[in-house]
C-alpha positions in Angstrom: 145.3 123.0 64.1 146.0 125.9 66.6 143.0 124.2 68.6 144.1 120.9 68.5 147.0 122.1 70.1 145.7 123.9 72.8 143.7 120.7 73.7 146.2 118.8 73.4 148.2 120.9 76.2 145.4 121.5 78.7 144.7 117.9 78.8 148.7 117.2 79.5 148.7 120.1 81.7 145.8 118.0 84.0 147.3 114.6 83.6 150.3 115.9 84.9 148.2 117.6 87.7 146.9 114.4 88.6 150.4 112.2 88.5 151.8 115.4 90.8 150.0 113.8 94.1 152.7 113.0 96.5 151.0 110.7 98.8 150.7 107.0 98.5 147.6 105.2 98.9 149.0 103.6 102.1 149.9 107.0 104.0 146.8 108.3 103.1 144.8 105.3 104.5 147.7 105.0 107.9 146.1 108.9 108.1 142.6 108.2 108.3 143.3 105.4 110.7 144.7 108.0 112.6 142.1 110.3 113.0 139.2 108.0 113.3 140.9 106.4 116.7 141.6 109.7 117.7 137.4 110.7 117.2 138.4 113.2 114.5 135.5 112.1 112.0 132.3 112.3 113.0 129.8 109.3 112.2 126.8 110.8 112.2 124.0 109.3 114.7 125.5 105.7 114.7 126.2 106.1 118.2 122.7 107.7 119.3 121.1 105.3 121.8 118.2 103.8 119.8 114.7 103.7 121.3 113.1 100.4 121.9 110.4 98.6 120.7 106.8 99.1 122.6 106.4 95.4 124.1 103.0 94.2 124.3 101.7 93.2 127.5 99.7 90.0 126.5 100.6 86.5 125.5 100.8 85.4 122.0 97.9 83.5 122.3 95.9 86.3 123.8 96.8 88.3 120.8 96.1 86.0 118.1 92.0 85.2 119.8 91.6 88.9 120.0 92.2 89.5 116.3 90.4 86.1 115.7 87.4 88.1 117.4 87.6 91.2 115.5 88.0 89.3 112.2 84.8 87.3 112.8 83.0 90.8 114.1 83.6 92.4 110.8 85.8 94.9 113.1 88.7 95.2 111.1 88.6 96.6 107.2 89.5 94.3 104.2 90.9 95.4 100.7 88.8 98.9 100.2 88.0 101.5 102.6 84.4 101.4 101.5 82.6 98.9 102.3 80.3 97.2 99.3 76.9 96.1 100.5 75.8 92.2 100.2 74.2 91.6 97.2 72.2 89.1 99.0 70.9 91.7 101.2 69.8 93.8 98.6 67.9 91.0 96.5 64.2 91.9 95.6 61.1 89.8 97.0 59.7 89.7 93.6 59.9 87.2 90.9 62.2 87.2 87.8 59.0 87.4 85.6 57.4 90.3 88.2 60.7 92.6 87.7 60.6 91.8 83.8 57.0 92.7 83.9 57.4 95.9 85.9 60.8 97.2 83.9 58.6 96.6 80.6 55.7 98.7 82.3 58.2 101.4 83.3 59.3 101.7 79.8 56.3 102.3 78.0 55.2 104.8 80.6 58.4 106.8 80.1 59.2 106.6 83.8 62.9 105.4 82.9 65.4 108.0 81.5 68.0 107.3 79.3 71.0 109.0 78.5 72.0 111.8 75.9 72.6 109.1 73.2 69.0 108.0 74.3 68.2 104.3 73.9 70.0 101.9 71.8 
């Protein structure tokens, strides 16, 4: 009970606090009028001079053929860093039936090792 009561008065005591503020929303607004026209608040680096963009020296069209260029030259990167090789490039001379052949060979010699499971 005692507590109830004590709540009860601190939160009076701060709404009371709050209601004691003498000055209207106007004069407070008329105020800050005030001192931003007389340069009293600062606005950070709004005023800074702001560098310019570096313009380019060629033409739109000169531009656009150059990077034409190094597209076609392979010159610039696409998607991954890495570059994956062709799989063209790396296709065998031999037959389907010479690589079966030769994988079969290589199995029964136990040139081919297989993992810690071993083969499946």
């Amino acid at each position: 009970m005692k507590l109830k009561l004590a709540l009860l008065a601190v939160v009076a005591g701060f709404s009371l606090a709050a209601n004691a503020q003498t000055e209207t929303r106007q004069e407070v607004k008329a105020e800050a009028k005030a001192a931003n026209q007389a340069g009293a608040i600062g606005h950070g680096e709004v005023n800074a001079p702001q560098p310019k963009a570096a313009k380019s020296t060629m033409t739109r069209a000169e531009g656009r053929a150059k990077a034409k260029a190094a597209n076609k030259s392979d010159a610039v990167a696409h998607g991954n860093a890495v570059a994956e090789p062709d799989p063209k490039a790396t296709k065998s001379s031999m037959s389907r039936a010479q690589a079966r052949d030769k994988a079969r060979a290589a199995n029964k010699g136990g040139q081919v090792q297989t993992g810690e499971g071993g083969s499946k």
